[in-house]
N, C-alpha and C positions, 0 to 999 in steps of 0.2 A: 758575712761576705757582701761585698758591694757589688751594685748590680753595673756592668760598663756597657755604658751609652757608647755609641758610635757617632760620629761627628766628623765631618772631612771637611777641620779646620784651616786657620793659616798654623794654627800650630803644629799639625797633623803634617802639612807640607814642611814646612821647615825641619821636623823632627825625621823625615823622611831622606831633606835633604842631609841630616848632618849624624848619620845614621848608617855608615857609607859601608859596606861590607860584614853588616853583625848576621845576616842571614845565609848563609853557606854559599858566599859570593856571588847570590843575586844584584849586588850591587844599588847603587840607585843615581840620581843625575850628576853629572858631573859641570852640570851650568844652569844657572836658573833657565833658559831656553831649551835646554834637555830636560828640564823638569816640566816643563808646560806640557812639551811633545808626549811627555809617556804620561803624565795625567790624563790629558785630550784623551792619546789612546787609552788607558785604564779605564775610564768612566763610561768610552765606548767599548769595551770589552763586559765591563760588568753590566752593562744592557743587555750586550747578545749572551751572555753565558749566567743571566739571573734566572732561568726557568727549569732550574734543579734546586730542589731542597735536598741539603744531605746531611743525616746524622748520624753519630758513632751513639755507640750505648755500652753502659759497662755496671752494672748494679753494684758491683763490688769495689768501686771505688772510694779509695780512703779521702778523707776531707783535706789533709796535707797534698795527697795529691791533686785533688781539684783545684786548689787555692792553685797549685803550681800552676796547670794547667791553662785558669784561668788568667794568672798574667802572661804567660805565653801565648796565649790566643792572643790578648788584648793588640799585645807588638803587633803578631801577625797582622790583625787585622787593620793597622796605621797603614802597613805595606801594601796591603792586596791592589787597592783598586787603583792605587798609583803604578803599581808596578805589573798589571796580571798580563796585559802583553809580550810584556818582556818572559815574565815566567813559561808563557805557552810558548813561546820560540826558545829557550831556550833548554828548558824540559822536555817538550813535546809530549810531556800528558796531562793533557787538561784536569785530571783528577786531581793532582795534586796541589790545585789552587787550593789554600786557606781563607775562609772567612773571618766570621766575629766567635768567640768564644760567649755564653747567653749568661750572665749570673752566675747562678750557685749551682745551675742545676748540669746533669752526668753527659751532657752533648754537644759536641760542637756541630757548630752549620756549617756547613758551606754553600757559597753560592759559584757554581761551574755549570758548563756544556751537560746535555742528554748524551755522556759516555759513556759505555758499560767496558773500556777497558781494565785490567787490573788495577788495583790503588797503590799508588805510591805513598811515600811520605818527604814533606815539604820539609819538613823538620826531623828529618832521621838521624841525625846528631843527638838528638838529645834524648837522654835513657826514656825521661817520664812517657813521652809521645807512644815510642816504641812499646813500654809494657803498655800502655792506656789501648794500644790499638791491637796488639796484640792478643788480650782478653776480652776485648768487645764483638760487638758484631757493628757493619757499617750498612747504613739503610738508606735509601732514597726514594724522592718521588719524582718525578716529569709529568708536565704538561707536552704530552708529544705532540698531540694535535688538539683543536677545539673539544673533541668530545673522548678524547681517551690521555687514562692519566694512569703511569703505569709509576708500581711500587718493588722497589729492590731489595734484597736483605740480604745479603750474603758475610763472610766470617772477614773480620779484617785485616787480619793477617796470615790465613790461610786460604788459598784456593780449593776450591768447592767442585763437583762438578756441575755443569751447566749446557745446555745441548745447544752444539755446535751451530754454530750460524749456518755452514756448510751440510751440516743435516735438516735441519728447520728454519727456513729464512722468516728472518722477522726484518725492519724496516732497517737502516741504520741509522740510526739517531744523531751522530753526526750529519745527515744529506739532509736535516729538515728544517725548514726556515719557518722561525718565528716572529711575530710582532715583536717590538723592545718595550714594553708596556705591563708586565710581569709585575706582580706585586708581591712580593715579601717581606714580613713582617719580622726581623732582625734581631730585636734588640729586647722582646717580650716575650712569656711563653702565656696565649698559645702561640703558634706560630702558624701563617698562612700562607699558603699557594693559590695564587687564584689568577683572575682576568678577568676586566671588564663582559668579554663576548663569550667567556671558554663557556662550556656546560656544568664544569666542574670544578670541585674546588678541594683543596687537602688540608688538612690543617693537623698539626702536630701539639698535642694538650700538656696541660702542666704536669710535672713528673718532679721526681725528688733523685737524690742521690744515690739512695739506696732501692727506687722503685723502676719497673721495667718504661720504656714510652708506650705513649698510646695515642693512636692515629685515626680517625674518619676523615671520610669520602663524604661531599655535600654534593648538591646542588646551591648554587648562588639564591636559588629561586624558593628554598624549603628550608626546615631548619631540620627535618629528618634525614640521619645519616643513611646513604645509598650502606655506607662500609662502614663498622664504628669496632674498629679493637678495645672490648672491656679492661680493665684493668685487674678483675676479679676472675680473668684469664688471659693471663700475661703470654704473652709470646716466649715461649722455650725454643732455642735455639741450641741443638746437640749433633753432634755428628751425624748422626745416624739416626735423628728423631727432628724433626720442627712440628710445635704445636702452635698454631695461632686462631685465633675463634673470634667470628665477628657476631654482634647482637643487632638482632631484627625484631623489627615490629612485626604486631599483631597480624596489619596488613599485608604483612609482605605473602608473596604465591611462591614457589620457586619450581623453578624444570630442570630437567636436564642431568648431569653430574652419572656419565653412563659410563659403560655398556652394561645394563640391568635389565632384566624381562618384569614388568612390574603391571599390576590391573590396571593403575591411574597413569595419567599423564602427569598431574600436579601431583608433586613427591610428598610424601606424609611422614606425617613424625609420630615419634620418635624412630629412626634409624640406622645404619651405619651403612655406608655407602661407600664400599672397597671399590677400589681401581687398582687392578694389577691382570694384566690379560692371559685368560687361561682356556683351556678349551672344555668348558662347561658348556651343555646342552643347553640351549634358550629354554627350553621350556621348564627350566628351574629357576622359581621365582627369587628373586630380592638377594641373588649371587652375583658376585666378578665373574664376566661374561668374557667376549674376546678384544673388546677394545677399549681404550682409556682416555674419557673426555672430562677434563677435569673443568667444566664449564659450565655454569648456571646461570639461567633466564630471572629476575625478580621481577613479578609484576604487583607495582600495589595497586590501592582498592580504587585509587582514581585513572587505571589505567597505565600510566607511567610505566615505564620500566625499563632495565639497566641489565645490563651482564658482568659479569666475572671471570675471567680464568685464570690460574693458576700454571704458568709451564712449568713444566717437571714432568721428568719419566719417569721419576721414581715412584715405587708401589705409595699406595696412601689407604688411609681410612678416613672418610668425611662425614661428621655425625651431624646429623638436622634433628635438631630438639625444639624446633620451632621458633623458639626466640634466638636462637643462636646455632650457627652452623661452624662446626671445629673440624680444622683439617689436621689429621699427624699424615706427615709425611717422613718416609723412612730416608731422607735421602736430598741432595741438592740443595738447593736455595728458594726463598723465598723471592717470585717473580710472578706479580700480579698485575693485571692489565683490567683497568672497568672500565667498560664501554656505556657511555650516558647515553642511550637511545635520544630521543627520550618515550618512542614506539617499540614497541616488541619488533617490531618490520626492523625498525633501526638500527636495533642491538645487535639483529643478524647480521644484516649488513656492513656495520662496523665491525662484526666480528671474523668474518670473513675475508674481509680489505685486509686485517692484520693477519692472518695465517695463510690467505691462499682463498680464491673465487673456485664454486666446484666448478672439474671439467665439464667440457660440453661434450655430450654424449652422441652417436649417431645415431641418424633417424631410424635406423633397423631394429634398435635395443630398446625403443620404445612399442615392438609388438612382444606379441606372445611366445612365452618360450618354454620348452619342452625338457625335463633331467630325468631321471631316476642312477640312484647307485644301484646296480646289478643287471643292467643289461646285457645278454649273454652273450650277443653276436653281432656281427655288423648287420644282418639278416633281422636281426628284432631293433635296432636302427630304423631302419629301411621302411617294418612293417609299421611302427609308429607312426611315422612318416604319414605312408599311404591311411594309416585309420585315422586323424585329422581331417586330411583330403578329403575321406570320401564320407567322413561325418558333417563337411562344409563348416568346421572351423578352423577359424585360421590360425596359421601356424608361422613364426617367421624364426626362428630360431632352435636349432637340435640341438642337445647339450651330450655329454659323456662324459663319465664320473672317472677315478681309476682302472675301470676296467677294461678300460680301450689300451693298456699299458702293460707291456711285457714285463713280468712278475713287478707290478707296479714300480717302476721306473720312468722318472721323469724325461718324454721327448725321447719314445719309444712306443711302439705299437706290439701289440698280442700278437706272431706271427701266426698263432692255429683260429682265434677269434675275431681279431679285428687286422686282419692283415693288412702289410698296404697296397695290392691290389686288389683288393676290394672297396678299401675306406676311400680310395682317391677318386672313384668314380664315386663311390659317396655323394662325396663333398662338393664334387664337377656338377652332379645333377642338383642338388640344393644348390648352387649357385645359378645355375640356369633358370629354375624357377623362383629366383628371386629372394630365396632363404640363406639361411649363416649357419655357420660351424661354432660352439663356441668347445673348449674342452679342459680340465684339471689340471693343473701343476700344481704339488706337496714342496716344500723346501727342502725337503730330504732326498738328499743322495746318497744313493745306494753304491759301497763300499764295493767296488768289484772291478778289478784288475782289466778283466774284459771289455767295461763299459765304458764308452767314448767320454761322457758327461762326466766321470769321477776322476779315469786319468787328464783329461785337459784341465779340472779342476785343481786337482791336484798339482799338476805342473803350473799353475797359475798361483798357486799358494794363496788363496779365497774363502777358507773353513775358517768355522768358528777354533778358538785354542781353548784348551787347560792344559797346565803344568807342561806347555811347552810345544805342543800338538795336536791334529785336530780335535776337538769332541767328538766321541761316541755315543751317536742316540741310537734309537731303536725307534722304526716309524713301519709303513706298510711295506718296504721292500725287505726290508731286516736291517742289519747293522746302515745304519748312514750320519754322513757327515752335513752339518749345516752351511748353505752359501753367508759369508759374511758379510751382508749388506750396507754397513759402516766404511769397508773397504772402497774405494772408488774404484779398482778392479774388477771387485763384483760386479757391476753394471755392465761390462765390457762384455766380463764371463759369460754373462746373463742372458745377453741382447744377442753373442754370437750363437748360442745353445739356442734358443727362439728362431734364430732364421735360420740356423742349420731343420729346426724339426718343421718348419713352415713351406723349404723346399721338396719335405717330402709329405706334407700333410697341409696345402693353405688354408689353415684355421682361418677363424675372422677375428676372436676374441681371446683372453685367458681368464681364466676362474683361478684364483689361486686361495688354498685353503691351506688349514694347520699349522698357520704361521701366528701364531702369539708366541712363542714356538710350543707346538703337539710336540711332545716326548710321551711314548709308550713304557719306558725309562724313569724309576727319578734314582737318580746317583746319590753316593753317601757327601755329607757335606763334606768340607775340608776342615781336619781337628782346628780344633781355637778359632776358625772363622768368624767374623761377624757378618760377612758378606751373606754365604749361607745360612747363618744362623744368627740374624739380627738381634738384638735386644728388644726392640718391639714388634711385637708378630700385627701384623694387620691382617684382619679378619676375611682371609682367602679362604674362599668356599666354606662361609660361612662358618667355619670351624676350628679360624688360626692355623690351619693348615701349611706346613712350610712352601715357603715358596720355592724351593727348589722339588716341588712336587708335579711329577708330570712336563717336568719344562727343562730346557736348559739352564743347571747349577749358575747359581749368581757370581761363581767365580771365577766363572767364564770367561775368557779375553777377547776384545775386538782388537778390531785394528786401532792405531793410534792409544793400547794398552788402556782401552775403554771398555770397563766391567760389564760381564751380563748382569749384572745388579743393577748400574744404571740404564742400561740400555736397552730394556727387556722390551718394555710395552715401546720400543719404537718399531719392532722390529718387520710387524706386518704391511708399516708404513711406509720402511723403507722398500721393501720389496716392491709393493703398488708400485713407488715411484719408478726400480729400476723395473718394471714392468713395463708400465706406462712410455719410457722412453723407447724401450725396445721395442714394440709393437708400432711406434712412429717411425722408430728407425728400419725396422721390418717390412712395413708396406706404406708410408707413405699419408697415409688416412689418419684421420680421427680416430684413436684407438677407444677398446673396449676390454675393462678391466673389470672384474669384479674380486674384491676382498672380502674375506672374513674378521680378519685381523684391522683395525684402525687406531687411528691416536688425531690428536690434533692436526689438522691441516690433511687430511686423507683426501677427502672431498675434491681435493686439486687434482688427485691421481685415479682413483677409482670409485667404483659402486659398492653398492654394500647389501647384504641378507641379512637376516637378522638371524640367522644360524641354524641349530638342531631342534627345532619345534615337534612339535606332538600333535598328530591328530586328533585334538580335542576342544569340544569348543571354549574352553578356556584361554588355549594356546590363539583360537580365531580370534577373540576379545583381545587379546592383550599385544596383538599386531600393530596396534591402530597405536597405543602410546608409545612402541617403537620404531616407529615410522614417523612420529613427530617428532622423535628425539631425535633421529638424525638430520632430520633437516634442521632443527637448530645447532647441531652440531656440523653444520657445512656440507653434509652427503645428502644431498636432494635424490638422488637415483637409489633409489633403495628400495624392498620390496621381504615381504614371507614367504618362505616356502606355502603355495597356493595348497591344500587340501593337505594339510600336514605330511613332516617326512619322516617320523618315528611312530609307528603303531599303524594298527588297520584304520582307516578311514571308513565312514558311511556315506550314502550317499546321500543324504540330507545332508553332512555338514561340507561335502565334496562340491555341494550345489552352493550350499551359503558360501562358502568359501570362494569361490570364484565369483559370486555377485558383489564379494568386499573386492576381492583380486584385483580384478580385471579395472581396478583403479588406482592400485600402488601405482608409484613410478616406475618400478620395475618388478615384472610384473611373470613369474616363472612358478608350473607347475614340478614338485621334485617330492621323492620318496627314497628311502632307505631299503635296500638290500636286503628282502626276507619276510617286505612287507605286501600285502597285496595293490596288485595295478591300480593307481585312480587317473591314467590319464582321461581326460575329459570326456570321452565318446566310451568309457566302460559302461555308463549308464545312460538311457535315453531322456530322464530329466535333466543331469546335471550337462549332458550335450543342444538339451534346446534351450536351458538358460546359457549355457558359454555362449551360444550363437546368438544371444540379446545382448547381451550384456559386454562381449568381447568387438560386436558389430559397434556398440555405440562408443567403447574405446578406440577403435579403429577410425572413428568419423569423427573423433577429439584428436586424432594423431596433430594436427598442425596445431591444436591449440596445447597439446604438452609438450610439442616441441618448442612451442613460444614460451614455455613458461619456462620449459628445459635455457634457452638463450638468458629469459630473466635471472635466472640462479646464477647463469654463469659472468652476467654483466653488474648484477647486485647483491648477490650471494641469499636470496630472498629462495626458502625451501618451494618444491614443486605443491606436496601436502604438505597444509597449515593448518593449525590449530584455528578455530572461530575467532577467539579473542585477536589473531592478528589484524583484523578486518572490523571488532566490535569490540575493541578495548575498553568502552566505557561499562561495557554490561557485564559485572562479574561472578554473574551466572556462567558466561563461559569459558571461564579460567577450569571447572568440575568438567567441561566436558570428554569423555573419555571416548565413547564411541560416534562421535562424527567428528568428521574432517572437509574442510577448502582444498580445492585444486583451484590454485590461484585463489583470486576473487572471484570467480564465476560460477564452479560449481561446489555445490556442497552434498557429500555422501554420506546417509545413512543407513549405513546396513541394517540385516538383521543377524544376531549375533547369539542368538539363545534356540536351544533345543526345543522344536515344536510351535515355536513363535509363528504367527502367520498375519504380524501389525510390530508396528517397531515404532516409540514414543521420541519423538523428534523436537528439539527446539532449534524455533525462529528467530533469529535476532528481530528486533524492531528495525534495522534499517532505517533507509533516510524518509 
């Protein structure tokens, strides 16, 4: 087969002119003068709409059909750039622009706008196009800005699911203006995307008829790919499965790819690294935690470094085997985004600009703050309170778990335990001295005729569905039904329920837990499901574990007839958010949200714990590389339960514990229900180190609030990793127990049983 050159002859034009309706009545000039004007235009349209590469793929392509194929591109591609004005006006989807058809090989280009609306076809008249496109899949890349170049895969003639712009705003690719200076390489394979000034560069390798394509990610500057799809791991693309696995060098480091309780910060191989958010204790190591960040740091050996994410809610397994990292994903489409730093500072910040800058937090939420689950009385409240005070540490914030809640019921109070006239003078006197309220809400409503929250729900029609009506979980009230937070009603429901309980309780903040969704429940699948019962199990809690375990069934319905299969790990997300709104629309203020549950872009809405830890000094060690993870994952306001919250504590490690603490971003002492007291002043060492150590965070307050503004102005974490600051030394890529706030201070706990020296390293500095 011949290989066709592209050429914008005089023959090209004449053939164009004389040529006059063979393309489903696009037409072409009707006067040599009408022919100039839509050239002129076409050649300025193929400037502005050349920084998309986009290729179909189809392995099983017969050679009769490609030959077709191939003369049918060739037409097409006489017509394009004479005529691609016309076509956008008169289509109105830029997608369906046609390019050049390349050779022999299974892909056609095109050259169009950064659109991610559905694909049409230019040519749907003709059978071959339709099967060709039918059995492939259709791919893309964009150059959307200088340093981020994001990669598309989806089915091409079936729709996929893909999260809603209206749930997850990302940029839109139509509003962004670029240079007309795009270079791509048309007419040979490889094929390349690039620019003189970009960071980055794509390029598309040679492939055959019957072989999958295979793509890396460059630097202009290196010949090492950032991204390199092997060949020897082809990209599977299945309804309910995508495999694609990129190969890395020696050098490469990688972070991130959470929510995981893990010893190191720098991820080690071999492993499997599940995302699917479920409500496992943190202090179970190298398990799917409660949130899904499907986001990795690369740093290589000369410092450089680049990020990755992957959007998708769908569950995943991510294997790092060291030279190569493979994603199956159960679900959606292929939608990756690399960020070219070319600083680890960089990547953050690039990564952030695309998902959402974290909130800025109020100045109160950076003191010290007080929890336990089980406190009995508003009376042991109170005395908390006053043993703080008169141990002289400070205290700025009381917390209260479910138990301040009538038979746990969301935005209700205990009327024989925490009444409300008692808790409202509470909360009057902690406001007078200058302290906050913060208190619990569960997603779960509690099913009960009686209960304001269920019938207004109800009558709102706001629950999650199966087979037609609400879901039935089972949480800490008993039977309840889930708010559907995909609904835009939800938010409404939400916000009214908040300032109804704020009129008779004004909190200052919400805690909101158990949202990955916690079901004490796992329902039977549905027969023949593959929702419920996927073809590829991805390795929840470690064990393949079905995912309809403990959570709400994937069969679930949102609004807009959107599966709880896709939409599971958004869901602590959404809530944040409608939290977040309500609490602005509630009082006016800078709100104060903490989540358990996260996913991509959280950061924008609330704070985060790193969840059910154990008092052990294991669980102390392993704070420190989850607390770097989320500040690369955009939640700078993050913090551990201070002296662990599951099991008895000591008071050695009650004392180390608050000498790391009392330098998280956020920064709360909390225990579990059953376990013995360690607020700060139960022992007389662990209350004269809180009083040093909590004194010299109090006298950093304006500088963690400054650094709190920098997160939110450059999306740069409050704790950082060493190497942000001394990327050439890759000594401290290993480092695990210290950490930067900001540039200025560097914290080295001690972290070990009986220690009384802790082994520190110095960067060399300037």
């Amino acid at each position: 087969m011949t290989e066709a050159n592209v050429s914008w002859s005089l023959t090209t034009l004449i053939w164009l002119f004389g040529r006059n309706g063979d393309y489903g009545g696009f037409g072409v000039a009707s006067s040599w003068f009408d022919l100039v004007l839509r050239l002129v235009h076409g050649v300025g349209s193929c400037l502005w709409f050349g920084f998309e590469l986009e290729f179909l793929w189809d392995s099983v392509v017969s050679l009769e059909f490609v030959e077709f194929h191939f003369e049918l591109g060739f037409d097409l591609c006489c017509v394009a750039c004479g005529v691609l004005l016309e076509v956008v006006r008169r289509s109105s989807i830029r997608e369906e622009l046609v390019g050049a058809w390349l050779g022999s090989s299974s892909f056609l280009v095109r050259l169009s706008s950064c659109s991610w609306s559905k694909v049409g076809s230019l040519v749907s008249s003709e059978v071959g196009v339709r099967r060709w496109a039918a059995r492939g899949v259709l791919a893309r890349a964009c150059l959307e800005t200088d340093y981020r170049l994001r990669i598309h895969v989806s089915d091409a003639n079936h729709s996929r699911w893909e999260i809603p712009h209206y749930l997850l705003h990302r940029p839109a690719l139509s509003s962004l203006a670029f240079p007309t200076t795009i270079t791509t390489t048309t007419t040979t394979l490889p094929l390349t995307l690039s620019h003189p000034t970009f960071l980055l560069s794509f390029t598309l390798h040679t492939t055959t008829t019957t072989t999958p394509f295979s793509f890396s990610v460059s630097r202009p500057s290196s010949p090492t790919p950032l991204l390199s799809t092997p060949l020897t791991h082809p990209l599977l693309f299945k309804p309910q499965l995508i495999r694609l696995s990129s190969s890395l060098p020696s050098s490469a480091s990688l972070f991130g790819l959470g929510e995981h309780t893990k010893p190191t910060f720098k991820l080690q191989f071999p492993q499997t690294l599940t995302l699917w958010n479920s409500d496992i204790a943190s202090s179970n190591v190298d398990l799917n935690l409660y949130g899904s960040h499907p986001f990795y740091l690369d740093v290589r050996e000369d410092g450089e470094a680049h990020g990755v994410v992957w959007v998708n809610s769908n569950g995943m397994d991510v294997i790092y085997e060291g030279d190569t990292v493979t994603w199956r994903v159960i679900g959606g489409v292929v939608d990756l985004y690399v960020f070219a730093g070319p600083t680890a500072e960089d990547v953050v910040g690039q990564y952030t600009e695309q998902v959402g800058r974290p909130a800025p937090m109020p100045y109160w939420s950076f003191g010290f703050h007080q929890c336990r689950y089980g406190y009995h009385d508003v009376y042991e409240l109170e005395s908390v309170v006053a043993g703080y005070a008169k141990a002289k540490i400070p205290l700025d914030v009381m917390w209260t778990d479910i138990d301040y809640m009538d038979a746990y019921k969301d935005f209700t109070l205990d009327p024989v335990h925490f009444p409300v006239d008692k808790m409202q003078p509470f909360v009057e006197t902690l406001h007078k001295n200058g302290q906050r309220c913060v208190v619990i809400l569960d997603p779960g409503i509690s099913v009960n005729n009686t209960y304001g929250t269920f019938v207004r729900g109800m009558k709102a029609d706001i629950f999650i569905k199966r087979y037609g009506v609400p879901y039935l979980g089972v949480v800490w009230p008993g039977p309840v039904y889930f708010p559907d937070f995909v609904n835009p009603a939800t938010a409404n429901f939400w916000a009214d329920e908040i300032i109804r309980f704020r009129k008779l309780l004004p909190v200052d903040g919400l805690w909101i837990d158990m949202n990955e969704i916690s079901n004490f429940n796992t329902s039977e699948p549905t027969p023949h499901s593959t929702l419920d019962d996927p073809p590829y199990k991805i390795n929840n809690s470690g064990v393949h574990r079905p995912i309809n375990n403990k959570t709400v069934p994937a069969t679930a319905v949102h609004y807009g007839n959107i599966s709880e299969y896709n939409a599971h790990n958004l869901y602590g997300y959404l809530e944040a958010r409608a939290t977040h709104a309500a609490l602005i629309r509630a009082t006016g203020e800078r709100p104060f949200v903490l989540s358990r549950s996260t996913f991509i872009g959280s950061g924008k809405y609330t704070a985060h714990w790193t969840g059910d830890n154990s008092a052990t000094w294991d669980d102390l060690a392993y704070s420190i590389p989850a607390i770097l993870n989320f500040g690369l994952f955009g939640i700078p306001m993050v913090g551990a339960d201070i002296c662990g919250f599951n099991g008895n504590t000591t008071e050695e490690l009650c004392r180390r514990w608050i000498q790391l603490g009392a330098f998280y971003p956020f920064a709360r002492n909390h225990a579990s229900v059953g376990t013995l007291p360690h607020e700060l002043y139960r022992w007389e060492s662990v209350a004269a180190s809180s009083r040093k150590v909590l004194g010299l965070r109090y006298r950093l307050l304006p500088y963690f609030y400054t650094l709190m503004l920098e997160a939110h102005s450059t999306g740069l974490p409050i704790a950082r990793p060493l190497f942000f600051s001394f990327p050439k030394e890759a000594k401290t890529y290993r480092i695990d127990s210290q950490f930067l706030l900001g540039r200025g201070v560097m914290v080295s706990p001690v972290i070990q049983q009986g220690a009384t020296s802790v082994n520190v390293y110095f960067p060399a500095g300037n």
